[in-house]
MARVEX-982402 format. One record per residue: residue number from 1; x, z, y of N, C-alpha, C in turn. Coordinates in steps of 0.02 Angstrom, whole numbers, plus 50000, padded with zeros to 5 digits. Example, Ala and Ser with C-alpha at 12.3 -4.5 7.8 and 13.67 -1.06 7.14 Angstrom:
# MARVEX-982402
k->1, neast->50660, nup->50390, nnorth->49716, caeast->50615, caup->50390, canorth->49775, ceast->50660, cup->50390, cnorth->49835
k->2, neast->50642, nup->50354, nnorth->49888, caeast->50684, caup->50357, canorth->49947, ceast->50645, cup->50394, cnorth->50002
END
This chain:
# MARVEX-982402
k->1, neast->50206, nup->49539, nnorth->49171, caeast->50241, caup->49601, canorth->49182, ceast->50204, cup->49656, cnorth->49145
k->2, neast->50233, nup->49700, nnorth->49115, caeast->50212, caup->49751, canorth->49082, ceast->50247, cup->49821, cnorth->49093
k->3, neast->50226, nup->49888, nnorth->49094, caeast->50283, caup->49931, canorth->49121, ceast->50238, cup->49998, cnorth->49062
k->4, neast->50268, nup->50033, nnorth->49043, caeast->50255, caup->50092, canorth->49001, ceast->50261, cup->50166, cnorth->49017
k->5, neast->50229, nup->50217, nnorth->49011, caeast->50257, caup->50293, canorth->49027, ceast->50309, cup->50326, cnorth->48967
k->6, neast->50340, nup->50353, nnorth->49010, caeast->50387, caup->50376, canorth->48946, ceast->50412, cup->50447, cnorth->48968
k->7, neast->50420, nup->50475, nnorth->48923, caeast->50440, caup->50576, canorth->48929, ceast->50504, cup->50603, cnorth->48966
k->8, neast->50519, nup->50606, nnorth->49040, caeast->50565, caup->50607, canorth->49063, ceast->50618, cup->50653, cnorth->49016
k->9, neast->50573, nup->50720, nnorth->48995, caeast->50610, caup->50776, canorth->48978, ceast->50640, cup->50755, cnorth->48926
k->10, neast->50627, nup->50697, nnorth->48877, caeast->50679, caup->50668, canorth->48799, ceast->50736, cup->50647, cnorth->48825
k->11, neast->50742, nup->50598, nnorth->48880, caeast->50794, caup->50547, canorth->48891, ceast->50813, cup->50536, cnorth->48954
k->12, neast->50805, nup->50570, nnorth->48982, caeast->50835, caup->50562, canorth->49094, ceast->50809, cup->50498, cnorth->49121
k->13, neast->50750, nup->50464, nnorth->49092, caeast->50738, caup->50380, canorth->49089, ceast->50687, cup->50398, cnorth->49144
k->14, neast->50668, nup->50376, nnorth->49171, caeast->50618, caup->50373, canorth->49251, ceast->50545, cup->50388, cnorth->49217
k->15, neast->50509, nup->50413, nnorth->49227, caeast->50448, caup->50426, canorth->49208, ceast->50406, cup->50359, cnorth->49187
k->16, neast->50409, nup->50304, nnorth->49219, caeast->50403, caup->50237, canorth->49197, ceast->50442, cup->50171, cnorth->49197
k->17, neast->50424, nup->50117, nnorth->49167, caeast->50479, caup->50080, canorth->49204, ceast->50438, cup->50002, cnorth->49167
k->18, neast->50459, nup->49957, nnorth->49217, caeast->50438, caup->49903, canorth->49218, ceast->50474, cup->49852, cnorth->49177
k->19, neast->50436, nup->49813, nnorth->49163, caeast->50472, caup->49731, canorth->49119, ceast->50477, cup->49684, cnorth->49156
k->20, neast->50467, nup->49614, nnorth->49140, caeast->50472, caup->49569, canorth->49175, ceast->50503, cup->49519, cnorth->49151
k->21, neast->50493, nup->49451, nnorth->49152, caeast->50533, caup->49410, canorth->49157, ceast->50574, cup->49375, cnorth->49195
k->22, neast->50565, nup->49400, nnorth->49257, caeast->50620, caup->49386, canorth->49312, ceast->50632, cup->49448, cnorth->49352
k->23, neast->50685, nup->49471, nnorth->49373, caeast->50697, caup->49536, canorth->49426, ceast->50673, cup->49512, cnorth->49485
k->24, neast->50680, nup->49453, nnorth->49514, caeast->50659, caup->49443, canorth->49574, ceast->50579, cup->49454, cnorth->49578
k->25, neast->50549, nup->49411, nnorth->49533, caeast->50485, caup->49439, canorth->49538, ceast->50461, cup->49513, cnorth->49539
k->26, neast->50504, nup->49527, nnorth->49510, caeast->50485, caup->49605, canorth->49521, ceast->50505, cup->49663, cnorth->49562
k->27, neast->50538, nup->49625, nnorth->49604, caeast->50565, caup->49667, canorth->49651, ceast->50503, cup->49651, cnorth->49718
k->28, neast->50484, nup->49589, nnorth->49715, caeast->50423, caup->49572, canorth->49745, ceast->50364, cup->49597, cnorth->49740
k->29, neast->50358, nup->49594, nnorth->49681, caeast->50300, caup->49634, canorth->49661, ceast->50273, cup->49705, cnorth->49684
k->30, neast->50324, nup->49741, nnorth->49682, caeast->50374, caup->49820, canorth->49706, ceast->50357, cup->49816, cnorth->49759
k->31, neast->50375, nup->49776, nnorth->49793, caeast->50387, caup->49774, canorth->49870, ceast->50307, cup->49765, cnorth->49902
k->32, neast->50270, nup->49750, nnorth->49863, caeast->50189, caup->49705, canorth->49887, ceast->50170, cup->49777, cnorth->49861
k->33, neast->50166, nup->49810, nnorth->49819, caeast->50147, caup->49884, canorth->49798, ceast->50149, cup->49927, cnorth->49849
k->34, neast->50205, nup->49929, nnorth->49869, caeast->50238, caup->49988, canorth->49919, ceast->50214, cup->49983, cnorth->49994
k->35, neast->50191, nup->49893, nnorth->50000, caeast->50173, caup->49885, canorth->50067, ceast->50096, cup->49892, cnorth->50075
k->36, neast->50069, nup->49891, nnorth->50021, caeast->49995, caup->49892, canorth->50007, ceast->49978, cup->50002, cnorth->50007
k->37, neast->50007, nup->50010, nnorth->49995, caeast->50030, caup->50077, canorth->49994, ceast->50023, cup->50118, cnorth->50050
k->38, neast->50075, nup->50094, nnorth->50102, caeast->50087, caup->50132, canorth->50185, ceast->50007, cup->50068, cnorth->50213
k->39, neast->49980, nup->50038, nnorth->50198, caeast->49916, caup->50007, canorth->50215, ceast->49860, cup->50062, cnorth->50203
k->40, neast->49859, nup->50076, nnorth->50133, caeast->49826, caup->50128, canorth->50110, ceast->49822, cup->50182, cnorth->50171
k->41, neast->49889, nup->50207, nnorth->50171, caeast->49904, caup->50297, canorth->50185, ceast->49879, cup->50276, cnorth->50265
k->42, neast->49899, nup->50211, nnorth->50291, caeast->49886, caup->50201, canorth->50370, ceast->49807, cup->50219, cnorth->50382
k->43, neast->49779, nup->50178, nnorth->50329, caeast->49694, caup->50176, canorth->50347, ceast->49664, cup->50250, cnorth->50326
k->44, neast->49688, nup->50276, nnorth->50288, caeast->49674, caup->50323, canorth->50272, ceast->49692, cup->50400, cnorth->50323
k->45, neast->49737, nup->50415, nnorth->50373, caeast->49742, caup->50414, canorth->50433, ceast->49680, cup->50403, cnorth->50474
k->46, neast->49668, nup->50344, nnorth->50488, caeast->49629, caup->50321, canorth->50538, ceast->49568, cup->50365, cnorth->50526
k->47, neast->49549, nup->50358, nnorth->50453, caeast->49478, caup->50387, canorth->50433, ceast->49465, cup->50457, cnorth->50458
k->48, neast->49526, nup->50483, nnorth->50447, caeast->49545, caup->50560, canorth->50458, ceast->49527, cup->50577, cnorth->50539
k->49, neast->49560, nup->50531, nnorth->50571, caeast->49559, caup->50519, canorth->50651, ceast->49475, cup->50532, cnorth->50676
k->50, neast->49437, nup->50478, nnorth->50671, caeast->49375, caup->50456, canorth->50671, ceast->49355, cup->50536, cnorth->50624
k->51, neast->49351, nup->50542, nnorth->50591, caeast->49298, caup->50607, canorth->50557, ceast->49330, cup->50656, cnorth->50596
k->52, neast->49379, nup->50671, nnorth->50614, caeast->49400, caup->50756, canorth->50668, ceast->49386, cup->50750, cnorth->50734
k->53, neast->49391, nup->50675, nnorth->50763, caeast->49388, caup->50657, canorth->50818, ceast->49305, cup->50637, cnorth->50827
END
């Protein structure tokens, strides 16, 4: 999989965008990103918690 930045303001095209040789894989992929993500923002929370608390 490979994905590139590209100049929204030339062409209305998404600021990046992904390749692939299968969509499914990459909708997986996406999906493992996004969940790794709200993992992130969760723990990152907690830290917040623990240092005010």
């Amino acid at each position: 999989m490979s994905f590139h930045f590209t100049d929204p303001k030339q062409n209305n095209e998404p600021p990046f965008t992904f390749t692939g040789p299968n969509p499914a894989d990459l909708e997986e992929q996406l999906q493992m990103i996004n969940d790794l993500a709200h993992e992130i923002l969760r723990l990152v929370a907690d830290v917040r918690r623990q240092i005010n608390g």
